[in-house]
C-alpha positions as CSV (number, residue, x, y, z in Angstrom):
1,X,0.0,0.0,0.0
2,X,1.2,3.4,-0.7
3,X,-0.3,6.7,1.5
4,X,0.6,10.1,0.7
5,X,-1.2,12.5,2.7
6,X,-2.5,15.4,1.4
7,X,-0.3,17.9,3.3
8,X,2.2,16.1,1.2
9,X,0.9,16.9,-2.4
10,X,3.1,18.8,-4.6
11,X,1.8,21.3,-6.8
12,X,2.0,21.5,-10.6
13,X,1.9,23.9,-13.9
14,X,-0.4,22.1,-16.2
15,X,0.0,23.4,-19.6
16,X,-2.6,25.7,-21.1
17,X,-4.5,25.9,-18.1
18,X,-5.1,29.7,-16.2
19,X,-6.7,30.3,-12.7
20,X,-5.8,26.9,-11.8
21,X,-3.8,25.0,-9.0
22,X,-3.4,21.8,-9.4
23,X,-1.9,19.2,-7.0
24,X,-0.4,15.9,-7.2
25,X,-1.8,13.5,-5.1
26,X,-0.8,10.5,-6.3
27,X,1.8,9.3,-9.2
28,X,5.4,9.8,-10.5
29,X,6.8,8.4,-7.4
30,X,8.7,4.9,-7.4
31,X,6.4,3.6,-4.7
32,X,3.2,4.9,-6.5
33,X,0.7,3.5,-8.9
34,X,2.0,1.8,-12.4
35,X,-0.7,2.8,-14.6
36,X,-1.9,5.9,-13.7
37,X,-1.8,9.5,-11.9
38,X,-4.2,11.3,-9.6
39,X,-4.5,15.0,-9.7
40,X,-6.7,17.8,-7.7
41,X,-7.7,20.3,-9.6
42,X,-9.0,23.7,-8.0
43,X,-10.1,26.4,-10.4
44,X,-10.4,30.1,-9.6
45,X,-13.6,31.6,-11.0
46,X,-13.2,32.9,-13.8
47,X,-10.2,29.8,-14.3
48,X,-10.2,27.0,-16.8
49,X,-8.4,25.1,-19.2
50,X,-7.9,24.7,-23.2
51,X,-8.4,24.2,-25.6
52,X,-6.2,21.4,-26.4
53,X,-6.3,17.6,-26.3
54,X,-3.5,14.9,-25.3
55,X,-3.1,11.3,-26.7
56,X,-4.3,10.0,-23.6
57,X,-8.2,9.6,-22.3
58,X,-8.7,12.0,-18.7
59,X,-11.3,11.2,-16.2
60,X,-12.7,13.6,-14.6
61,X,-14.5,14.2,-11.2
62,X,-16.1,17.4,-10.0
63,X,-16.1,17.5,-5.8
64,X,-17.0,21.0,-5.7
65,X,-18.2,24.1,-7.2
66,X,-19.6,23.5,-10.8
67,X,-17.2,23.9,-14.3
68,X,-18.0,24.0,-17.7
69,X,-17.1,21.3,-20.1
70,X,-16.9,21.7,-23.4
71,X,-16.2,18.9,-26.0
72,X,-17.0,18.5,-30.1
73,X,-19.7,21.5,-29.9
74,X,-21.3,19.9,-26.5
75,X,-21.4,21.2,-23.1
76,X,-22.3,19.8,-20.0
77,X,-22.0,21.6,-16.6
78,X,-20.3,18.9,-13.7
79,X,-21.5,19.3,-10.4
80,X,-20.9,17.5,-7.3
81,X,-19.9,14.2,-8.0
82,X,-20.7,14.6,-11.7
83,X,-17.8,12.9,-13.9
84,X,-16.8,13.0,-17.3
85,X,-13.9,10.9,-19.7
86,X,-12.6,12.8,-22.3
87,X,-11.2,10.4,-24.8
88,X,-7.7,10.4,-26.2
89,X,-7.5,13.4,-28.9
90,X,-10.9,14.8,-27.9
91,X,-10.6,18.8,-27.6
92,X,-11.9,20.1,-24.5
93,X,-12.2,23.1,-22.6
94,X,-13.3,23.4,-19.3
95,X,-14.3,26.8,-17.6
96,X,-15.7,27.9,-13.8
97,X,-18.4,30.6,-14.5
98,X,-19.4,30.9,-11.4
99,X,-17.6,32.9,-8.1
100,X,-16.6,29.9,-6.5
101,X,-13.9,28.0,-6.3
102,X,-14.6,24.2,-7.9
103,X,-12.3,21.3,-7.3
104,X,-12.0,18.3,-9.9
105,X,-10.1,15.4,-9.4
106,X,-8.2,14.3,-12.6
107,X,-7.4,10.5,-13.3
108,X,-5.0,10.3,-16.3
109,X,-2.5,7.6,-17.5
110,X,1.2,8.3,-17.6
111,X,2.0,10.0,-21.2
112,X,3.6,7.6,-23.4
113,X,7.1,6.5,-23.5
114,X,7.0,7.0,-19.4
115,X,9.1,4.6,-17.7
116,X,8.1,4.1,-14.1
117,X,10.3,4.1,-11.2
């Protein structure tokens, strides 16, 4: 079993994304998880992300706040405990309209070519 607590998390620039912090809570760690990474995503209002697209499928979970996502001329609004995937190559954008903060947890696999440990 491997715990990291969450005073523990590091944060990390995400590319493309503005009004955001995002933290690592699990992932690129020897000890961690093969497959996978596990981030926590908290947007300003006003924040979002995209839009862009990676080779890799996202899953996405919305534990607070509401956001905005936007996908092949669809949008849907996440609220609590509302989740999305985004497949791999899918352009997205995701946006917080409202004046609180909303927090999304990110499951993504490791990009390609990324040798663990």
């Amino acid at each position: 079993m491997h715990v990291k607590r969450f005073e523990d998390a590091k944060p990390y620039e995400a590319p493309n994304h503005r009004g955001v912090v995002g933290l690592r809570l699990q992932g690129f760690e020897p000890e961690g998880p093969q497959n996978q990474w596990v981030g926590l995503s908290q947007f300003l209002p006003g924040g979002g992300a995209g839009p862009d697209s990676t080779p890799f499928e996202k899953i996405y979970v919305c534990l607070g706040g509401e956001l905005a996502v936007s996908a092949n001329g669809e949008e849907v609004v996440l609220g609590l405990y509302d989740s999305c995937t985004i497949p791999a190559g899918e352009v997205r954008e995701i946006v917080n309209r409202s004046n609180l903060v909303a927090t999304l947890l990110v499951v993504i696999p490791y990009p390609p070519g990324y040798q663990h440990g």
